[in-house]
Kinemage of the C-alpha trace (Angstrom):
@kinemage 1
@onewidth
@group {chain A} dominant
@subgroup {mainchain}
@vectorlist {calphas} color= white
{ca unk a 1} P -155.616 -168.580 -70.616
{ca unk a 2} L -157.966 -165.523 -70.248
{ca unk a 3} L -156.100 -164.262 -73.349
{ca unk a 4} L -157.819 -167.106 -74.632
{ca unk a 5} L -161.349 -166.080 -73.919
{ca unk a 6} L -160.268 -162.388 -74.435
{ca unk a 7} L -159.939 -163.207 -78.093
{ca unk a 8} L -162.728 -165.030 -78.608
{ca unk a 9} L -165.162 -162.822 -77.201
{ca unk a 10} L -163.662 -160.142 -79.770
{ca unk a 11} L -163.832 -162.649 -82.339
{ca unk a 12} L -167.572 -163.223 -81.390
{ca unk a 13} L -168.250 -158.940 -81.311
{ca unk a 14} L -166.831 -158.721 -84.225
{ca unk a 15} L -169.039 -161.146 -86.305
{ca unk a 16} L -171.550 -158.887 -84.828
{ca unk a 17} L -170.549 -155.978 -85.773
{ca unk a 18} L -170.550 -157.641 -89.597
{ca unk a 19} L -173.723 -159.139 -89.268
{ca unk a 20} L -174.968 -155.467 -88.235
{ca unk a 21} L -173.318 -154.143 -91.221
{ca unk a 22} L -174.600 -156.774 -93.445
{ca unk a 23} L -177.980 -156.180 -92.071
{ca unk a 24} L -177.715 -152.539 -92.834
{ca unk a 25} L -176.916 -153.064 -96.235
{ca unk a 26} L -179.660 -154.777 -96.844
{ca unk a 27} L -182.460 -152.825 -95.206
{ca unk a 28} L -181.235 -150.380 -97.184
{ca unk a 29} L -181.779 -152.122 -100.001
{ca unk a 30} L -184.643 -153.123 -98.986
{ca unk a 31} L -186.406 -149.648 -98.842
{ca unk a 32} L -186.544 -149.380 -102.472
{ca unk a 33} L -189.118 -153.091 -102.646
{ca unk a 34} L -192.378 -152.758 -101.304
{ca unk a 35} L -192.167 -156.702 -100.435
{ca unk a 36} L -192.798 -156.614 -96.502
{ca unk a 37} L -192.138 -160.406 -96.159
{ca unk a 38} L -188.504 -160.358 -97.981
{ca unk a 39} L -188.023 -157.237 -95.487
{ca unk a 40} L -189.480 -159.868 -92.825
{ca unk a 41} L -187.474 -162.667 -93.617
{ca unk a 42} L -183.970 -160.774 -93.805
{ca unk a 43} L -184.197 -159.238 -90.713
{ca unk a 44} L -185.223 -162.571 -88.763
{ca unk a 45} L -182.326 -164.143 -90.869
{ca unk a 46} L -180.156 -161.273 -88.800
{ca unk a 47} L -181.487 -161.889 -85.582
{ca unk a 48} L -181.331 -165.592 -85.577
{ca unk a 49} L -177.167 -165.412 -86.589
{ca unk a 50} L -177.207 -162.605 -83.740
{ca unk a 51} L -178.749 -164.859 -81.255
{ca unk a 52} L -176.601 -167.622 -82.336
{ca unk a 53} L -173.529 -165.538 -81.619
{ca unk a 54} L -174.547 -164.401 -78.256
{ca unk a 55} L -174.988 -168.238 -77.384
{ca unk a 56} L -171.934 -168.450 -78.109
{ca unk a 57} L -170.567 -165.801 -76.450
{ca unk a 58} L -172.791 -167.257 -73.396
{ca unk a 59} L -170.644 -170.541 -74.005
{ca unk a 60} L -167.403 -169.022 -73.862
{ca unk a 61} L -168.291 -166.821 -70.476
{ca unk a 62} L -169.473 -170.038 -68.500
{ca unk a 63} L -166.067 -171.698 -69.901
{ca unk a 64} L -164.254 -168.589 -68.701
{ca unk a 65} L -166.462 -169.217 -65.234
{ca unk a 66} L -165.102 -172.499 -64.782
{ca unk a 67} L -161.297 -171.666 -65.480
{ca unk a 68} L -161.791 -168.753 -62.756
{ca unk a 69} L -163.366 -171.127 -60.553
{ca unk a 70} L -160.453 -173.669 -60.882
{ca unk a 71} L -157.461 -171.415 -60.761
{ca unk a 72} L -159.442 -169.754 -57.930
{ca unk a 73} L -159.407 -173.141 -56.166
{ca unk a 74} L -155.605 -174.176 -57.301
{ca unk a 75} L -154.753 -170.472 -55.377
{ca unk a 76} L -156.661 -171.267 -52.463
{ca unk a 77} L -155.019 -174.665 -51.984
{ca unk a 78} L -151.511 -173.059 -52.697
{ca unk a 79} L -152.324 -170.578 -49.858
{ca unk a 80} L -153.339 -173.087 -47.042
{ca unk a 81} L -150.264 -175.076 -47.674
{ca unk a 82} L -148.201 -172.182 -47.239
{ca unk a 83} L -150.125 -171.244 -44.223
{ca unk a 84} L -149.547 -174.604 -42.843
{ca unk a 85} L -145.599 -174.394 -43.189
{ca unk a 86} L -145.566 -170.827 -41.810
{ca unk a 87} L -147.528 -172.577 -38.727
{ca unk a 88} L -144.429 -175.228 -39.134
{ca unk a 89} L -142.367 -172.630 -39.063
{ca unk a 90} L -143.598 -170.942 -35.948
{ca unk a 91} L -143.899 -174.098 -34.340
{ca unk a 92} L -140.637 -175.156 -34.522
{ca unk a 93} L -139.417 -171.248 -33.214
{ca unk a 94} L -141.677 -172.181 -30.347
{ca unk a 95} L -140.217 -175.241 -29.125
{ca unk a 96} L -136.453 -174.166 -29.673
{ca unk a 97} L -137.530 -171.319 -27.124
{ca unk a 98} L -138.862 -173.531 -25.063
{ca unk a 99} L -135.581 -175.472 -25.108
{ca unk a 100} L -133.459 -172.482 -24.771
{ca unk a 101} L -135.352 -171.487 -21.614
{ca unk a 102} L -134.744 -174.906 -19.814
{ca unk a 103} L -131.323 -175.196 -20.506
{ca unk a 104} L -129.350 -174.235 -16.892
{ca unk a 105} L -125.996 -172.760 -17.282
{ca unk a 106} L -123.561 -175.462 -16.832
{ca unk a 107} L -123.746 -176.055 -20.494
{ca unk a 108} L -125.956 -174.190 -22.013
{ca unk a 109} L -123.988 -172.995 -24.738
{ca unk a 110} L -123.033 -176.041 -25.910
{ca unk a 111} L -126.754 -177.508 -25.895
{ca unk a 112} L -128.095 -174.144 -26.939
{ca unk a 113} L -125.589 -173.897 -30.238
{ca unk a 114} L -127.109 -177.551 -30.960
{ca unk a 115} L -131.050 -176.672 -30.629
{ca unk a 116} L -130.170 -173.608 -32.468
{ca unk a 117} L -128.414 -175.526 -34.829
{ca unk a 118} L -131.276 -178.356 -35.321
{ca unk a 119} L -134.362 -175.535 -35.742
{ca unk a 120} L -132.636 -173.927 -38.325
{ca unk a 121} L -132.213 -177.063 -39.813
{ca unk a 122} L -135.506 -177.858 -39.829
{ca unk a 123} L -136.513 -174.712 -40.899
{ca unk a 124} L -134.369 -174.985 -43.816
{ca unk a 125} L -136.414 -178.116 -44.530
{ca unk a 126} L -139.602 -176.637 -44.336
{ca unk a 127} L -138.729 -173.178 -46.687
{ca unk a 128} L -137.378 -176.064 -49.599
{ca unk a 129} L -140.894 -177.438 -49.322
{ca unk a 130} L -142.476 -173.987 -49.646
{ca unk a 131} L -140.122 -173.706 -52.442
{ca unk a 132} L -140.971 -176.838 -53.938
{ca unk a 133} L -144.699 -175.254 -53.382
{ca unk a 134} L -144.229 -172.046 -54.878
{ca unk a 135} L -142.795 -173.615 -58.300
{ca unk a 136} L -146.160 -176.557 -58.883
């Protein structure tokens, strides 16, 4: 997308640039006529078309504005919802420590091998969504 813009503001310098050139051409010409309101005339011909471009160019930067703005704003979203399933993440760690640590021995392996067993599960669950996240 920036490509986009990229392009068209070289597009834009480069009508410029011939509209410089053209305006050269004629000045030059111009030095041989004594006739100050031809001379008058051609170069506020040139400056009007130069104006015109750089409204144009004006154009194209607040379009380029707005894209930033929006992909700016589509990262930002992408990045809390991460946040928020690293937080699930976390969370989840949390409370199978808390699990582990009020399991007594008679059969905590058993019980521990399930929590263990349902976090990662979960966890699983949550890295698909931030899967699913990463390929919007």
């Amino acid at each position: 997308m920036m490509t986009d813009y990229v392009a068209k503001e070289v597009k834009l310098l480069n009508k410029i640039a011939d509209r410089i050139s053209i305006l050269d051409g004629v000045l030059d010409k111009m030095e041989d006529t004594d006739s100050k309101v031809k001379h008058f005339m051609e170069q506020e011909k040139a400056l009007h078309e130069i104006r015109a471009i750089i409204r144009e160019e004006n154009k194209i930067g607040k379009e380029e504005e707005k894209a930033e703005a929006k992909e700016e704003k589509a990262f930002d979203d992408v990045a809390k919802k991460q946040a928020k399933l690293i937080d699930k993440i976390a969370d989840k760690v949390d409370a199978l420590d808390d699990t582990l640590a009020k399991l007594d021995d008679d059969d905590s392996k058993v019980k521990s091998y399930l929590e263990q067993k349902k976090a990662v599960s979960e966890i699983k669950t949550i890295v698909k969504d931030a899967d699913k996240l990463m390929n919007e």
